[in-house]
N, C-alpha and C positions, 0 to 999 in steps of 0.2 A: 324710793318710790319712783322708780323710771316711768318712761310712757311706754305704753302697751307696744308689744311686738308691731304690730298693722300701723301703729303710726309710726314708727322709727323708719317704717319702710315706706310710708305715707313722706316723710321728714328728707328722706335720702332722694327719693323722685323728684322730688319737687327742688329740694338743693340741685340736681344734678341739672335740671330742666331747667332751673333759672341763670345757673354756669353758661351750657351752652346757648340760653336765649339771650345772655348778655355779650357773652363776645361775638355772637353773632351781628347785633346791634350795633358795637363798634365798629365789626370790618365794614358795615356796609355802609356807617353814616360818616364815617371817617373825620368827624368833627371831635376832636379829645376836649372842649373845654369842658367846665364844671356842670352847663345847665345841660347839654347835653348828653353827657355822662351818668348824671342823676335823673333826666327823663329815660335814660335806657336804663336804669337800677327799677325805678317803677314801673316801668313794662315790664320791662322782665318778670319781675316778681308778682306782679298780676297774672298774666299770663299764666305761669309757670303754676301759680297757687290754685288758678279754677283749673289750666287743661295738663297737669302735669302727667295724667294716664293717660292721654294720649299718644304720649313720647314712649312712656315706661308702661310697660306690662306687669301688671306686679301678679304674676300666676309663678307661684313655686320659688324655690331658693335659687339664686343667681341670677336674678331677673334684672339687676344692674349691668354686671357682666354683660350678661346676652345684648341690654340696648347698645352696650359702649360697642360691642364687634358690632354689631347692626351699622351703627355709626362709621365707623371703619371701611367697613366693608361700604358703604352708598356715596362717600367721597368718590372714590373710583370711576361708578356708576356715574355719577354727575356729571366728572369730564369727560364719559362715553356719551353720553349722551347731548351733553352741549355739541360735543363735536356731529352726532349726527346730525342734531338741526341744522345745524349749518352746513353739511353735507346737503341735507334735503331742501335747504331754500336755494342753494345755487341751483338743484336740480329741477325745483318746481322753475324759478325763474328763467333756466334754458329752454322749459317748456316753452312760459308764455311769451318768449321773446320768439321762438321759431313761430315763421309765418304759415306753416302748416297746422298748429299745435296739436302735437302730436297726444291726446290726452285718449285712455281706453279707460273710462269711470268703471267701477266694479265695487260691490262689496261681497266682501270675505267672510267666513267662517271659521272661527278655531279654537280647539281649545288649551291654554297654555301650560295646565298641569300646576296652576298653583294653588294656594289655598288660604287663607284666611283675608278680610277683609283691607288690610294695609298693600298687601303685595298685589291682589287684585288693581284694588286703587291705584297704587304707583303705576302698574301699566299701563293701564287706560290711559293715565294723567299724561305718560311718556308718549303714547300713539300719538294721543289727541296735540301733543306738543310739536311733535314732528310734520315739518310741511308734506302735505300730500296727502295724511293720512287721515281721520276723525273716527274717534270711535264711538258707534253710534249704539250700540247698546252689550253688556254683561246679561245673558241670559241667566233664568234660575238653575240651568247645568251645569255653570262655570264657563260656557261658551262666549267669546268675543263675537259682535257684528262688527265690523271696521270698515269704513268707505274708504277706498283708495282713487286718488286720482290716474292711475295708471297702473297694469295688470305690474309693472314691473316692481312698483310698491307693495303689494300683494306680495310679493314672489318673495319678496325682501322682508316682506312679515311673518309668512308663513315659513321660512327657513329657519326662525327661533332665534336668534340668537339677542334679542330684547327682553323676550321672558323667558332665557333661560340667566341672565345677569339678572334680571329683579330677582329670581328664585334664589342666585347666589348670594344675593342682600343678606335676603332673610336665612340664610342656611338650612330650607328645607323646611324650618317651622313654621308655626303657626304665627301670625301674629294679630 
């Protein structure tokens, strides 16, 4: 009498989600004793049991596969993008420290060619993350509005190379 297909794959989400929501909980609380250990076993497992579709796509066969490269592949991402913020707060900060402040505000237009609601997201999140930039709205065409503090920021957006690594994340699909 197994359980029905949908929930083995309901069973495997939610395993895999609470994996990475735990060791995630450990690298960052760096505390290994017992109560600690075991309040990161129950978050996790909460977590994991209401939002585990949020992680895992469960559309079609391979739907684990696909999150683990998803996964893989946004590690990468991460230290790209850590390193831009810190590119761009030394850059804002040379701003506001030159006693001219050389600031030309502008908002931008663009659209990044991606598609479904996760990659969307992550952009915006990445813009809005990055000193100089705010994204101040996702139109209903897929269009970004983005405030830049300086045309140079703009020029630095508009050249791609931020949504076209989120599009690498995701491999082109949907998510």
């Amino acid at each position: 009498m197994g359980l029905p297909v949908k929930r083995k794959k309901d069973l495997v989400a939610v395993s895999l989600t609470f994996v990475a929501l735990y060791l995630y909980w450990v690298v960052l609380s760096g505390i290994l004793d017992v109560v600690h250990l075991s309040l990161g076993i129950l978050s996790a497992l909460l977590v994991a049991y209401f939002f585990s579709d949020l992680l895992m796509q469960r559309t079609g066969r391979g739907y684990v596969s696909a999150t683990i490269t998803r996964v893989f592949r946004f590690v990468p991402y991460l230290f790209w993008l850590l390193c831009q913020i810190v590119r761009a707060n030394i850059d804002v900060v040379k701003i506001i420290l030159d006693p001219k402040l050389p600031i030309s505000p502008c908002i931008i237009k663009f659209d990044p060619g991606l598609s479904g609601d996760v990659p969307l997201t992550l952009l915006a999140n990445s813009i809005t993350l990055t000193p100089g930039t705010l994204t101040l709205d996702i139109g209903s065409e897929r269009s970004y509005y983005v405030h830049c503090l300086t045309q140079h920021h703009g020029e630095e957006l508009l050249a791609g190379e931020m949504h076209l690594r989120v599009g690498a994340v995701f491999g082109g699909d949907d998510a």
